[in-house]
DOLUM-283870 format. One record per residue: residue number from 1; y, z, x of N, C-alpha, C, O in turn. Coordinates in steps of 0.001 Angstrom, whole numbers. Atoms other than C-alpha are relative to their C-alpha. Layout:
N
<rec num="NUM" n_v="Y" n_w="Z" n_u="X" ca_v="Y" ca_w="Z" ca_u="X" c_v="Y" c_w="Z" c_u="X" o_v="Y" o_w="Z" o_u="X"/>
...
# end
This chain:
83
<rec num="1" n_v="-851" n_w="550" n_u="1036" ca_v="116877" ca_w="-36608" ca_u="36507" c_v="687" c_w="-1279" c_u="475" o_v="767" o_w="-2261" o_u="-262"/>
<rec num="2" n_v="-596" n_w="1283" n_u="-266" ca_v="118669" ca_w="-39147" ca_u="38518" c_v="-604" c_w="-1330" c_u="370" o_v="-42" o_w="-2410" o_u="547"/>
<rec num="3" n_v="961" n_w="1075" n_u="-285" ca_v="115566" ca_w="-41159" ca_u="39267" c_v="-272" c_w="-594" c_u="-1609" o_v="-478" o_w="-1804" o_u="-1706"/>
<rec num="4" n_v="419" n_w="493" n_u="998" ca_v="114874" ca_w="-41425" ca_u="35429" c_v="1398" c_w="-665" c_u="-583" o_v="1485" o_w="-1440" o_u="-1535"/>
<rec num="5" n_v="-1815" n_w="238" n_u="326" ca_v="118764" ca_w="-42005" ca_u="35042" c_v="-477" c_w="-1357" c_u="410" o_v="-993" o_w="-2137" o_u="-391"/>
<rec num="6" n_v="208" n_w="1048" n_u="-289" ca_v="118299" ca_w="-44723" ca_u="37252" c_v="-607" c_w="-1341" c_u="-420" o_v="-260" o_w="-2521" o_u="-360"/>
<rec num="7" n_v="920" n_w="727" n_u="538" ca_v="115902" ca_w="-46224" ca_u="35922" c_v="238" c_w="-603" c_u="-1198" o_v="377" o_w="-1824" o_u="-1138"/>
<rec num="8" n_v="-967" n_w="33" n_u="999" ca_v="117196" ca_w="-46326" ca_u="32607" c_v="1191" c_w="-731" c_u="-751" o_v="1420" o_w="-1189" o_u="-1871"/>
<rec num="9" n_v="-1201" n_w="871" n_u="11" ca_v="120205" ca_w="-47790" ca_u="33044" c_v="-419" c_w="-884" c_u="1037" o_v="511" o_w="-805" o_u="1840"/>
<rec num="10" n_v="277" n_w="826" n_u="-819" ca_v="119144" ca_w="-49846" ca_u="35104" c_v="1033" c_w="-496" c_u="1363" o_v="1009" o_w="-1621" o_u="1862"/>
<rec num="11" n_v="-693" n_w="-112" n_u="-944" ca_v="121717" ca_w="-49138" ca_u="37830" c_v="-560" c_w="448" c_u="1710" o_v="-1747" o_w="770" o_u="1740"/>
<rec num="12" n_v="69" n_w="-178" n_u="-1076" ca_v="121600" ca_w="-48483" ca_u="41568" c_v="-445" c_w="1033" c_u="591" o_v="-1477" o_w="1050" o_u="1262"/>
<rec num="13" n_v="-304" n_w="-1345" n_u="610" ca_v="122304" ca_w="-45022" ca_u="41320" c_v="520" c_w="670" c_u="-308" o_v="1375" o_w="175" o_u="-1043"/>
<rec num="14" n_v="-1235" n_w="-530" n_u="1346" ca_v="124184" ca_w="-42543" ca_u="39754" c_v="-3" c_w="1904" c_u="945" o_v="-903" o_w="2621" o_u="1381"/>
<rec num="15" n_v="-218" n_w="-1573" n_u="-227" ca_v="125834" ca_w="-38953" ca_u="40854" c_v="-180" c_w="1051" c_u="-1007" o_v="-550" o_w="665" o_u="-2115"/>
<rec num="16" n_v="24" n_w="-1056" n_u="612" ca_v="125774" ca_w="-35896" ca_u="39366" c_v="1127" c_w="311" c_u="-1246" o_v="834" o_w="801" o_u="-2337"/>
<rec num="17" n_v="-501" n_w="87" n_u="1407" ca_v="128844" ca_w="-36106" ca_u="37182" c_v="389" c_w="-1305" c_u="-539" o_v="1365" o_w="-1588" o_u="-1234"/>
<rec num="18" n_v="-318" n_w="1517" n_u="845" ca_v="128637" ca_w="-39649" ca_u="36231" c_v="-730" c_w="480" c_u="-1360" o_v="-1663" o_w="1280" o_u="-1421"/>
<rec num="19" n_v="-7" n_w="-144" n_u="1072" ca_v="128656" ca_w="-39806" ca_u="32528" c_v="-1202" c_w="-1073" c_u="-516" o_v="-1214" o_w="-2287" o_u="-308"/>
<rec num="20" n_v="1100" n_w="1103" n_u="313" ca_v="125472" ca_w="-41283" ca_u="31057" c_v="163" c_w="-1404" c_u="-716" o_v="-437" o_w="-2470" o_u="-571"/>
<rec num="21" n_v="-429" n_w="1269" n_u="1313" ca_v="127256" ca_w="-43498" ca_u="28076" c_v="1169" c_w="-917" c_u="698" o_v="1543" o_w="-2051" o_u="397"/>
<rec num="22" n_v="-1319" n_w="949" n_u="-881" ca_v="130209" ca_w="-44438" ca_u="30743" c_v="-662" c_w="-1034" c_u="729" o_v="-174" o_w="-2128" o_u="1013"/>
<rec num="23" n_v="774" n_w="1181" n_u="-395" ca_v="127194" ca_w="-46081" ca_u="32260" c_v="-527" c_w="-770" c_u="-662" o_v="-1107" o_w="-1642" o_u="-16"/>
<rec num="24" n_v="623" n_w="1114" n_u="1011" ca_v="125975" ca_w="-48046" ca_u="29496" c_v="-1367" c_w="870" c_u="-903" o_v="-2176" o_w="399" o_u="-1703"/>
<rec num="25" n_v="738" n_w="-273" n_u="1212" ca_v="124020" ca_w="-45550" ca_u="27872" c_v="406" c_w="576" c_u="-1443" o_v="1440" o_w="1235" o_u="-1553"/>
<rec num="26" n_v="89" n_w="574" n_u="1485" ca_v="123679" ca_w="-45753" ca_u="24064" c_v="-857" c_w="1301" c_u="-525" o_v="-1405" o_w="2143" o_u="186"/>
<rec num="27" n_v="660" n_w="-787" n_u="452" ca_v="122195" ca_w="-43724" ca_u="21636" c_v="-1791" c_w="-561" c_u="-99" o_v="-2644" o_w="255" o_u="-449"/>
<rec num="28" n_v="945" n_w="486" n_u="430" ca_v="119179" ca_w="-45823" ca_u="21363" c_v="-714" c_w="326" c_u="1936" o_v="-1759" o_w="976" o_u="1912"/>
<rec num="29" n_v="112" n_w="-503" n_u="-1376" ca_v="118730" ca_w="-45297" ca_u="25801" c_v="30" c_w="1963" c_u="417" o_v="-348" o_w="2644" o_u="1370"/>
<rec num="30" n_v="288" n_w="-1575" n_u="-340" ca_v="119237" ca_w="-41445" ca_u="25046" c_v="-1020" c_w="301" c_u="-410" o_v="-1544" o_w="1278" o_u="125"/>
<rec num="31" n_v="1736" n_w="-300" n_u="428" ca_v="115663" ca_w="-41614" ca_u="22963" c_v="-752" c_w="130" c_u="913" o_v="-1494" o_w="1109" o_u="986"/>
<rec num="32" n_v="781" n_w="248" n_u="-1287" ca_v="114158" ca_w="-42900" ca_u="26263" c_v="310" c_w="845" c_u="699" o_v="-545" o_w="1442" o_u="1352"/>
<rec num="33" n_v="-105" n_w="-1286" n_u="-1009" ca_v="115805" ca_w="-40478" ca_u="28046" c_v="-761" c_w="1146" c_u="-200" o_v="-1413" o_w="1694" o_u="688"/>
<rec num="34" n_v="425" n_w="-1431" n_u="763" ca_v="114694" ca_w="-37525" ca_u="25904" c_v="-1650" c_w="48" c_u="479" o_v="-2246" o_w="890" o_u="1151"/>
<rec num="35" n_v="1294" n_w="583" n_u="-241" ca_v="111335" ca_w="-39166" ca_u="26068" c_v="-986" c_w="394" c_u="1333" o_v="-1988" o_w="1094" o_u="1477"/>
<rec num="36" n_v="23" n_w="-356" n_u="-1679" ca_v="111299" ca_w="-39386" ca_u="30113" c_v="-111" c_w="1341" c_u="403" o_v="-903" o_w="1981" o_u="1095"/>
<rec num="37" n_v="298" n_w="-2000" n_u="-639" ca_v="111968" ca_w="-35795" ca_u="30486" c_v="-994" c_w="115" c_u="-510" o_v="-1949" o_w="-168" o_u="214"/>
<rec num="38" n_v="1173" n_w="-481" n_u="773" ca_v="109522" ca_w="-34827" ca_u="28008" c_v="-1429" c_w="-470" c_u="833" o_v="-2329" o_w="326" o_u="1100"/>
<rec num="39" n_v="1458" n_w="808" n_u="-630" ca_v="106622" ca_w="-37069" ca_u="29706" c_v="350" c_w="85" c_u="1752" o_v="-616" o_w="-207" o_u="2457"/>
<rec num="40" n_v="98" n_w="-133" n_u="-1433" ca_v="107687" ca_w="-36616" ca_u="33352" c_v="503" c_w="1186" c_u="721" o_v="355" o_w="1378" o_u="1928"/>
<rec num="41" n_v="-322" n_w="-1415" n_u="-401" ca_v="109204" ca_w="-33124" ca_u="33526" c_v="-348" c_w="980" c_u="-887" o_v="-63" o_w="2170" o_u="-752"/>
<rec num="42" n_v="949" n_w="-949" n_u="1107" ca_v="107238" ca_w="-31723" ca_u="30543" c_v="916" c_w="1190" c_u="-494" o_v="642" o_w="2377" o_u="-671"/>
<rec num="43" n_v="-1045" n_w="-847" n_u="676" ca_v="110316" ca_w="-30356" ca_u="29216" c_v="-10" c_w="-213" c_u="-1233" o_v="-674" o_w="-1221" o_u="-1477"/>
<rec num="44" n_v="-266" n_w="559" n_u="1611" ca_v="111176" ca_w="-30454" ca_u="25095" c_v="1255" c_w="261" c_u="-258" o_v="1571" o_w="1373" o_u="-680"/>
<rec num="45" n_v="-1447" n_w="595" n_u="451" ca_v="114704" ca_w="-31666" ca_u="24575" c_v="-2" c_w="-469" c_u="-1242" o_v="-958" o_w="-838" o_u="-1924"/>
<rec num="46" n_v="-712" n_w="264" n_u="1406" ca_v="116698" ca_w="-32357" ca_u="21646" c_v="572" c_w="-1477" c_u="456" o_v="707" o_w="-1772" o_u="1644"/>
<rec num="47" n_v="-911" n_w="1085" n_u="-691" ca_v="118447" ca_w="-35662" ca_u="21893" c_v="1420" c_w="633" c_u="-471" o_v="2315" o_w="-120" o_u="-86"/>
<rec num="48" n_v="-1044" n_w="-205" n_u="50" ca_v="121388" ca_w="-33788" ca_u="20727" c_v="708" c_w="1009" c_u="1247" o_v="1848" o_w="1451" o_u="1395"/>
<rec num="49" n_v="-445" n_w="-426" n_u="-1524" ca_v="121121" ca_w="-32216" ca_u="24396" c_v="692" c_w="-1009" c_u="911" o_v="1496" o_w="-577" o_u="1737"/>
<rec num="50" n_v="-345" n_w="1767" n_u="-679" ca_v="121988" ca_w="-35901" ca_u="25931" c_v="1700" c_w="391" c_u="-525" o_v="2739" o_w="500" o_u="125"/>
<rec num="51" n_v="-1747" n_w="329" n_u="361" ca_v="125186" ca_w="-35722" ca_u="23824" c_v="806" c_w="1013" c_u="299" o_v="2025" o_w="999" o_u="470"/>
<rec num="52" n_v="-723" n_w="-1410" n_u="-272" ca_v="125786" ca_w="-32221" ca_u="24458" c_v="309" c_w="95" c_u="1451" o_v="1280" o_w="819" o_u="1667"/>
<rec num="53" n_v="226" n_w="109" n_u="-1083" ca_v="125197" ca_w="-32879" ca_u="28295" c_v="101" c_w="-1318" c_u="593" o_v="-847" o_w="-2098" o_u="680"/>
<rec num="54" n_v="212" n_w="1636" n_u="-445" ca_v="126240" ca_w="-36051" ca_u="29728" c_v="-144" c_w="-504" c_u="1009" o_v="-321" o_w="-1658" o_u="1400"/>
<rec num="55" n_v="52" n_w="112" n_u="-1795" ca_v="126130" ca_w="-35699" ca_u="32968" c_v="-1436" c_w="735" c_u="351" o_v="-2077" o_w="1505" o_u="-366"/>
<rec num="56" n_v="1062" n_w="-601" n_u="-738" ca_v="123318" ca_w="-34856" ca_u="35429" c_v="-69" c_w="1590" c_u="628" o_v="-972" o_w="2412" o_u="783"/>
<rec num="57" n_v="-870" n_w="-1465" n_u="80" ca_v="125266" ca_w="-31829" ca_u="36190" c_v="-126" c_w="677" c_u="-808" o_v="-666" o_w="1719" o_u="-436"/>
<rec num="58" n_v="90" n_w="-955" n_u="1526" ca_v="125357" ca_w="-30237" ca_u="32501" c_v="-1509" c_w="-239" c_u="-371" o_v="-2046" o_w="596" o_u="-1099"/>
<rec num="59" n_v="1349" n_w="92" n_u="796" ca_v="121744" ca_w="-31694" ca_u="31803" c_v="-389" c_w="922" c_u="929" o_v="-730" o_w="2042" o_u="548"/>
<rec num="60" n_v="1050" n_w="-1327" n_u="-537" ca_v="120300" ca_w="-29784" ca_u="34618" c_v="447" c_w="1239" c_u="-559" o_v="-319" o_w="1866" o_u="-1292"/>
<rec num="61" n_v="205" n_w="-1333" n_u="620" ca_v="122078" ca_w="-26639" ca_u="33783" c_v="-417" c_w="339" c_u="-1374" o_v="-790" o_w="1500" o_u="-1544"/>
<rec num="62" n_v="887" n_w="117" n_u="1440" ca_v="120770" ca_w="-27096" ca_u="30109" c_v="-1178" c_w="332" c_u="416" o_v="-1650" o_w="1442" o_u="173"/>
<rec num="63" n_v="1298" n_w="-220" n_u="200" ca_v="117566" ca_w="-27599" ca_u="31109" c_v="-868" c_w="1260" c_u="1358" o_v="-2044" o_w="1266" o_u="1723"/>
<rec num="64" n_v="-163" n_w="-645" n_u="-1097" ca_v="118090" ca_w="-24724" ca_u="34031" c_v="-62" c_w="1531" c_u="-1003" o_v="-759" o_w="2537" o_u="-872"/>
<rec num="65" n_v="184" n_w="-1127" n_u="1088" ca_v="118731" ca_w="-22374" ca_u="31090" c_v="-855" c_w="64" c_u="-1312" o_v="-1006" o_w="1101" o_u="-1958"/>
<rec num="66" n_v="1410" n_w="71" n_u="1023" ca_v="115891" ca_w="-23663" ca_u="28408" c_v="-993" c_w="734" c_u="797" o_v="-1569" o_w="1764" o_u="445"/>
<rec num="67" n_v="1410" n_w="-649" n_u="-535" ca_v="113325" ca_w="-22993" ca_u="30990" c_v="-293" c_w="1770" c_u="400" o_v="-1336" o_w="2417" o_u="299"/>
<rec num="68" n_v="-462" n_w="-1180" n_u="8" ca_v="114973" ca_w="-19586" ca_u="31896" c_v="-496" c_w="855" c_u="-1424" o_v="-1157" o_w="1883" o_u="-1568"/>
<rec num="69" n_v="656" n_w="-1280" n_u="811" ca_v="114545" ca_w="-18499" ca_u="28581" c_v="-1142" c_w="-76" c_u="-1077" o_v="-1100" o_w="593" o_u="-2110"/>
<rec num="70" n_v="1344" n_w="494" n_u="433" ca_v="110941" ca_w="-20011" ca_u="27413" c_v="-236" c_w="1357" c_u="1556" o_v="38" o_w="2547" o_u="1404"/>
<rec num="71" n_v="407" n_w="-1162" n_u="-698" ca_v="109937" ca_w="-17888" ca_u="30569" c_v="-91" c_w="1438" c_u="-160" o_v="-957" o_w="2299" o_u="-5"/>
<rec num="72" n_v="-258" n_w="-1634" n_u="417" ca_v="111437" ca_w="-14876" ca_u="29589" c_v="-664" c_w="436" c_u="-1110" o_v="-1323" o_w="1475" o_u="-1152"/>
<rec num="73" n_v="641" n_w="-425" n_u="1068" ca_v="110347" ca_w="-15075" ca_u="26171" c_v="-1265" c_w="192" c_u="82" o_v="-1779" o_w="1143" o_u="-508"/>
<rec num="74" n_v="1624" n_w="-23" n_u="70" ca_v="106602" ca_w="-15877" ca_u="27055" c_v="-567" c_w="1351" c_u="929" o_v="-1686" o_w="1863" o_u="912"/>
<rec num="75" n_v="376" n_w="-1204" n_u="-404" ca_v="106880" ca_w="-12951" ca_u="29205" c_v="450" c_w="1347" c_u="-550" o_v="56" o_w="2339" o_u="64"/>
<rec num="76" n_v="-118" n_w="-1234" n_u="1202" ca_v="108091" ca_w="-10225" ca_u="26559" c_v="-981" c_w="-300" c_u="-620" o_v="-1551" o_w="711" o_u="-1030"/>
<rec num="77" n_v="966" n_w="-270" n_u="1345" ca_v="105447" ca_w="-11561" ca_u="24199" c_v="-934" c_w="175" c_u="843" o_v="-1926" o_w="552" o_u="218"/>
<rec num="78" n_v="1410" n_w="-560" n_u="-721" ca_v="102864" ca_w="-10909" ca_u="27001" c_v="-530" c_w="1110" c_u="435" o_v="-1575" o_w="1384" o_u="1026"/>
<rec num="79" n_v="297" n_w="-1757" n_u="-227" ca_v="103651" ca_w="-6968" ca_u="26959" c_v="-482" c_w="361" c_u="-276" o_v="-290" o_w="386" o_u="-1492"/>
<rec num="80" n_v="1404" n_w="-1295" n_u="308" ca_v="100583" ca_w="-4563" ca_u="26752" c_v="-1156" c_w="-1009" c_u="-29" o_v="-2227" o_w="-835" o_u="-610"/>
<rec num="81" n_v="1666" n_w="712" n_u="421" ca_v="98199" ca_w="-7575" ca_u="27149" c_v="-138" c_w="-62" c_u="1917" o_v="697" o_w="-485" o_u="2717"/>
<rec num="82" n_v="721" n_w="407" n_u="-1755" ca_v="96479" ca_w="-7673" ca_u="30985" c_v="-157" c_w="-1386" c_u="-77" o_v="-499" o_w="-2102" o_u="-1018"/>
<rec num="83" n_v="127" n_w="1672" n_u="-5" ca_v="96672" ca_w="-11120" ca_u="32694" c_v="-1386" c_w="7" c_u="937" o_v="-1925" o_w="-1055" o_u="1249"/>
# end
């Protein structure tokens, strides 16, 4: 996250609770963000996760607890079938 952060904003780099919009990102830089994950961590975000999460801190645990429970779910719906 902080490499695509970086990138992004086109800053140096950035900690964990630096605020994405305190750095100059915009709603039009949270598309790209959304984007980035999606195409380089093959995650599926909302962009209303960006606003909900502004930090690198709250996005990971967001996306710490999406994947948590896509896992879980794909493994209840895989009961009584052999892998």
């Amino acid at each position: 996250l902080a490499a695509i952060w970086t990138d992004l904003l086109a800053v140096e780099r950035v900690g964990i609770h630096d605020n994405f919009f305190q750095l100059g990102g915009d709603s039009l830089l949270a598309m790209r963000l959304v984007s980035s994950i999606r195409r380089e961590l093959n995650i599926e975000i909302s962009i209303l996760a960006i606003f909900e999460s502004q930090t690198i801190n709250k996005l990971s645990e967001y996306l710490d607890i999406l994947l948590f429970r896509n896992k879980y779910s794909i493994e209840n719906n895989l009961e009584g079938f052999e892998l």
